[in-house]
C-alpha positions in Angstrom: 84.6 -55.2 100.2 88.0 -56.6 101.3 89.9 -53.4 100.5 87.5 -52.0 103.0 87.9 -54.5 105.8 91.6 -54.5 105.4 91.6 -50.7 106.1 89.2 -51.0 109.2 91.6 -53.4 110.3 94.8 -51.5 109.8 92.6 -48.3 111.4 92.0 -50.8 114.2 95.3 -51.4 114.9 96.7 -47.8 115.0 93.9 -47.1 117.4 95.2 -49.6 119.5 98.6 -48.2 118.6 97.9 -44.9 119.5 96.0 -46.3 123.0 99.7 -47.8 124.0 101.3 -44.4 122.9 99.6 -41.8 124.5 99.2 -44.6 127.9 103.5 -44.7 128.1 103.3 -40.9 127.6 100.6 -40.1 130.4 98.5 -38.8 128.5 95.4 -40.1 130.4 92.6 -36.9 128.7 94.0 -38.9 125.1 93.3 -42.2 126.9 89.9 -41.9 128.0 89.1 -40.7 124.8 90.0 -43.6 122.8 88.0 -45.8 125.2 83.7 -46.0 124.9 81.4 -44.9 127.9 81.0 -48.3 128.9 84.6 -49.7 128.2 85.1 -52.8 130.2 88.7 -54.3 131.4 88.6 -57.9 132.2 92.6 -58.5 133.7 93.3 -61.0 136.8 95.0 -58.0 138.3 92.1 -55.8 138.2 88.8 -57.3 140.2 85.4 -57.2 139.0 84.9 -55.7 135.7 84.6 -52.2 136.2 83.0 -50.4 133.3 83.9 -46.7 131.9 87.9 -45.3 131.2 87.6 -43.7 135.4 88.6 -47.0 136.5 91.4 -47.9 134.1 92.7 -44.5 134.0 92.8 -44.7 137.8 94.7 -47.9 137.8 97.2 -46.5 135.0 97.7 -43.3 137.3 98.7 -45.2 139.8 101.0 -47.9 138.1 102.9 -44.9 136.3 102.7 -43.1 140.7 105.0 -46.8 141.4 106.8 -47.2 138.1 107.4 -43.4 136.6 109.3 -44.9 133.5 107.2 -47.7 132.8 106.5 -48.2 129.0 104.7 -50.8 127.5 106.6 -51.5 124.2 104.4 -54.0 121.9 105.7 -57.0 120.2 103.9 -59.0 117.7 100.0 -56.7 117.1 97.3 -59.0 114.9 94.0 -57.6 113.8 91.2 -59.6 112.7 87.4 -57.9 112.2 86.5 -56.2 115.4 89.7 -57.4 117.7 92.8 -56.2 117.7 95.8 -58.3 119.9 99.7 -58.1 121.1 102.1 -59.0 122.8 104.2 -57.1 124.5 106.9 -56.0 127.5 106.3 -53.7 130.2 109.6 -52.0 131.7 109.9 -49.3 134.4 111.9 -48.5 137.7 109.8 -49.2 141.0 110.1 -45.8 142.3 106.7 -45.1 144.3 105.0 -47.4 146.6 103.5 -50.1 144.6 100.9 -53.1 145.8 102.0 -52.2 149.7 105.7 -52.7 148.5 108.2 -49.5 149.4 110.2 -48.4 146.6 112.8 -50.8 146.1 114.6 -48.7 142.7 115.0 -52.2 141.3 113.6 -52.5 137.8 111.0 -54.8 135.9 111.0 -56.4 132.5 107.5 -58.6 132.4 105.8 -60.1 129.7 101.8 -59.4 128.7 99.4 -59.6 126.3 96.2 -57.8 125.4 93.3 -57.8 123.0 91.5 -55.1 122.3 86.9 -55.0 120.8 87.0 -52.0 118.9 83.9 -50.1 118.3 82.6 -47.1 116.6 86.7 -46.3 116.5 87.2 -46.8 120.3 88.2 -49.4 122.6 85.1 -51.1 124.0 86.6 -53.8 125.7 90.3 -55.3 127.3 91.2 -58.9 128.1 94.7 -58.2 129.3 97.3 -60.7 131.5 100.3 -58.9 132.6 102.9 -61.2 134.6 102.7 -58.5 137.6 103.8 -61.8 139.9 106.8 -62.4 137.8 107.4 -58.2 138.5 107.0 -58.9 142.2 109.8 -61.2 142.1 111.9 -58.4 140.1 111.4 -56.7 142.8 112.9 -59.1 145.5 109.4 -60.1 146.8 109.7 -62.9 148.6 106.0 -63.1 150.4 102.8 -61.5 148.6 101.5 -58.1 150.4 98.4 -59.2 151.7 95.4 -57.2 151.1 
């Protein structure tokens, strides 16, 4: 029996893995398939909790439209039964009109975290907290867009 939870947890964590990698690459058809019907992202820079990948692959379309590079490159990953966490660094050059801010080329280094309820071998649900105010002051932000 523990053999077998130790490989579903392993196999939990390459899903999650692969979810970062084929996210960086843009591969959003890859994406939405890793995530279930009714996947649900709970992130402070996300309102409500929309269910389904549209949503979330929406929002990563238009991160990678203002940051082209952007790559999430994971730190520490822990697995334990159904949940699977990191931490992590998100990098990128603002290159495309991001929260109502022009361009600015300047880049961003910010510091995030994310677990990950895996079921049926598929992301069912997201708590993630990206420092996206820190990036805003990357970016030589000195009053939040309003909106």
């Amino acid at each position: 029996m523990e053999s077998t939870m130790a490989t579903t947890t392993q196999e939990n964590k390459e899903l999650v893995q692969r979810f970062i990698r084929e996210a960086n690459d843009k591969n959003y058809d890859q994406v939405a398939e890793l995530l279930t019907a009714d996947y649900t992202r709970r992130d402070p820079d996300t309102p409500g909790d929309k269910q389904g990948p549209e949503p979330f692959i929406e929002a990563l379309q238009q991160l990678h439209e203002a940051f082209p590079d952007s790559t999430v490159h994971v730190g520490e990953i822990v697995a334990e039964d159904d949940l699977v966490a990191f931490e992590g660094t998100m990098t990128g050059t603002h290159e495309g009109v991001f929260r109502e801010i022009e361009p600015t080329h300047e880049t961003i280094d910010i510091p995030g975290n994310a677990m990950h309820r895996i079921r049926d071998g598929k992301i069912a649900e997201t708590w993630a907290t990206w420092n996206f105010l820190g990036a805003l002051g990357q970016l030589g932000v000195s009053e939040l867009p309003r909106g």
